[in-house]
Structures are given as C-alpha cells and as structure tokens.
C-alpha positions as CSV (number, residue, x, y, z in Angstrom):
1,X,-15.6,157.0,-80.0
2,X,-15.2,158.4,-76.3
3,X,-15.1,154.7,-75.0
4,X,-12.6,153.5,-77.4
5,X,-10.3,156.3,-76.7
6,X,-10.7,156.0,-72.8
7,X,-9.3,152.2,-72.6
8,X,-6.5,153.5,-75.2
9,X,-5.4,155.8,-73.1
10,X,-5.9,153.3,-69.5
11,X,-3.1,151.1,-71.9
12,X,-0.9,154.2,-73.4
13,X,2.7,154.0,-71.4
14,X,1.0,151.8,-69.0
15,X,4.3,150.7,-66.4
16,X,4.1,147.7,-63.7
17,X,6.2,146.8,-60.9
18,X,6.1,143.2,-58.8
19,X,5.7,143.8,-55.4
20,X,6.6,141.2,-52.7
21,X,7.2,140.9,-48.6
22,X,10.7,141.8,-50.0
23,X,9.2,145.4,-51.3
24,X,8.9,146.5,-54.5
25,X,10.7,145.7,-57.6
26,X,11.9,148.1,-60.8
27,X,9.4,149.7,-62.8
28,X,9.2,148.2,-66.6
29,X,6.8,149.2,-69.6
30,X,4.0,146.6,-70.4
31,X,3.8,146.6,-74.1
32,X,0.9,143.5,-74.9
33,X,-1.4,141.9,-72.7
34,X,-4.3,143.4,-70.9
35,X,-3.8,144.4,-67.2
36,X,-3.9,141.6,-64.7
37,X,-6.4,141.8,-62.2
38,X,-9.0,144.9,-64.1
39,X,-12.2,143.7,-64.6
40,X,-11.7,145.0,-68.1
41,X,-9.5,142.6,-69.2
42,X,-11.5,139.1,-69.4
43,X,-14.1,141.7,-71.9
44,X,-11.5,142.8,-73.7
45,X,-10.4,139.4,-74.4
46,X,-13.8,138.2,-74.9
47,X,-14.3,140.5,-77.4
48,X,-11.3,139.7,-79.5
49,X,-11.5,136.1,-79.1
50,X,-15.5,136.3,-80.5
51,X,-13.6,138.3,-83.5
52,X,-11.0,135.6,-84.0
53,X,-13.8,132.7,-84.2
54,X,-15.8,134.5,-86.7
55,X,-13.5,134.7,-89.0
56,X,-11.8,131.2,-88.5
57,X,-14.8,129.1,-88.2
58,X,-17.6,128.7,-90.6
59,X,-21.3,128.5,-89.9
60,X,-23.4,125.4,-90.4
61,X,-27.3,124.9,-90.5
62,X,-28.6,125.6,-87.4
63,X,-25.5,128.8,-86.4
64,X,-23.9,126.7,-84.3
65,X,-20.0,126.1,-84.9
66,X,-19.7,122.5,-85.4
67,X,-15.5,122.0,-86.1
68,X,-15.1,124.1,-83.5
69,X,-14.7,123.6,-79.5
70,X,-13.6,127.0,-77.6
71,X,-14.0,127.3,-73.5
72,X,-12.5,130.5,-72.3
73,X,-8.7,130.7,-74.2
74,X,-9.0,127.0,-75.3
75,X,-9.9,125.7,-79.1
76,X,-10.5,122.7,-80.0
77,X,-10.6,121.6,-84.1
78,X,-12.9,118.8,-84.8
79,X,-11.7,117.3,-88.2
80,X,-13.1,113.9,-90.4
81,X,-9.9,113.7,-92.2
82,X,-5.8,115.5,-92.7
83,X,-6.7,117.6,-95.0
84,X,-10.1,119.2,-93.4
85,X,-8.0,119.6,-89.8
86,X,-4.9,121.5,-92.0
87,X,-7.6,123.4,-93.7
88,X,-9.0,124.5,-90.0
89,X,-5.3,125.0,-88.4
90,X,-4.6,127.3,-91.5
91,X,-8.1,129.8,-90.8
92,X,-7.1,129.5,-87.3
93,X,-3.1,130.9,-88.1
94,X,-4.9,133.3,-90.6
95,X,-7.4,134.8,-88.4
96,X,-5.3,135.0,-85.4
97,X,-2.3,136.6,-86.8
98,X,-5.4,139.2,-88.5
99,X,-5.8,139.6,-84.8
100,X,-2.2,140.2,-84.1
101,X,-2.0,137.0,-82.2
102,X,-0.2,133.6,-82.8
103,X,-0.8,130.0,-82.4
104,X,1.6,128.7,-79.6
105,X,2.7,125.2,-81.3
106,X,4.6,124.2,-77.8
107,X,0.9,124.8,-76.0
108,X,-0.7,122.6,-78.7
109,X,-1.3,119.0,-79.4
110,X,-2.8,116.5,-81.2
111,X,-5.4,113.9,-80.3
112,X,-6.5,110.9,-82.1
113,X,-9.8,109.5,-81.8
114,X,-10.4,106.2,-84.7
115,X,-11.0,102.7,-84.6
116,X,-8.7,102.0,-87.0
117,X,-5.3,103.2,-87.3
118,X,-3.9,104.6,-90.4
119,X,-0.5,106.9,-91.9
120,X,0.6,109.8,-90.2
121,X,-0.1,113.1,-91.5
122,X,2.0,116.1,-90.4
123,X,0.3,119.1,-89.6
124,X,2.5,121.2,-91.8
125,X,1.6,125.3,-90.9
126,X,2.2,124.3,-87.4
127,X,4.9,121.7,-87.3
128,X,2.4,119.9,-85.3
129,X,3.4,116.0,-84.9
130,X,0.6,113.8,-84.3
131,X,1.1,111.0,-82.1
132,X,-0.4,107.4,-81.7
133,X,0.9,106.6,-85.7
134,X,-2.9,107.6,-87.1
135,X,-4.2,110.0,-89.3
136,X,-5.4,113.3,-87.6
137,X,-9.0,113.6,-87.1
138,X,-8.7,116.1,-83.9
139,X,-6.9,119.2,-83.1
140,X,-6.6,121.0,-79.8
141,X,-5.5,124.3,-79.9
C-alpha cells in the first residue's frame, strides 16, 4: 500500500529539536508518538484508538457500547459490580498492550457511584485502589 508506506517513511529516523527565544536546542531521535502539530497525527490516533475499542468493548443490542465512555484519549468503564469492572480493565490491558500501548495506572482512578456502601475491592491487573471504602462500580481510564 503506497499510503501505508508514505507515513512509514514521514516517521522513519524522524529527529526533533526545541526551539526557543534562546535558539535552538540539540537534535534527538523521536522513537513513539506521532508528530506534534501534523494534521496527521489526531487520524492516526483516531484510527488506533477505534482499533483499541473494538477489541476491548463488546457490542450490545442496538451497536452502541454501553460499558464504555471514550471522548478523545479518555475511557471511562461503566461496571454493576468488582468483578464485571476487573473483567473490563483486563480487555482494556489486553487490547491496548495488542496495540502496543499501556494503561497509565498514575493517570487513572476510581469513582464510586452507590447508595449504599459496601467492602473494598482492589482492582488487581492495575493496582488500582478504589477510594470512598465501597465496592467498585466505575472505572475511569
């Protein structure tokens, strides 16, 4: 594919330098990441992240991705119980690392939404720690 092999190549040895009202820094290879600023870059990412959630998420009546919440590089996990929300975290792990991304656990928390409270479960793929001393029913990514 001519296309495929054109934005290979825009990425092959691709070198940046920081340039500020002090001039211009050293040169250094960029190994991962899309180029800031190319109008490439937010399709590129679109693409993959449309990848991603087809694998993790699974489709309900109607084709819509009910578990799931995602707004530009932001998921959200929509879970009745511990065990479904581990169940979603673990697809999510899966399908990202199939991606050759990785959850950032520092970038992700927990939020409870019950009337009652009940035992803490630990999120145990991620080492997330829910908070509040309820069980988990929601997941933000």
């Amino acid at each position: 594919m001519p296309l495929r092999r054109a934005i290979r190549g825009m990425y092959r040895q691709c070198k940046n330098a920081v340039r500020s009202t002090f001039g211009e820094g050293f040169w250094f290879e960029v190994m991962t990441g899309v180029r800031q600023g190319s109008v490439l870059s937010p399709l590129l990412f679109i693409l993959l992240m449309d990848q991603v959630l087809k694998q993790a998420t699974t489709k309900v009546e109607g084709g819509d991705h009910s578990d799931t919440l995602a707004y530009a590089d932001d998921v959200g996990l929509i879970a009745c119980s511990a065990s479904e929300l581990q169940d979603s975290i673990n697809k999510w792990c899966s399908a990202l690392k199939d991606n050759g991304l990785k959850l950032n656990e520092a970038k992700s928390e927990v939020m409870v939404v019950s009337r009652a409270p009940e035992t803490v479960h630990h999120c145990q793929r991620t080492g997330i720690e829910p908070s509040g001393g309820v069980q988990v029913p929601w997941c933000c990514l």
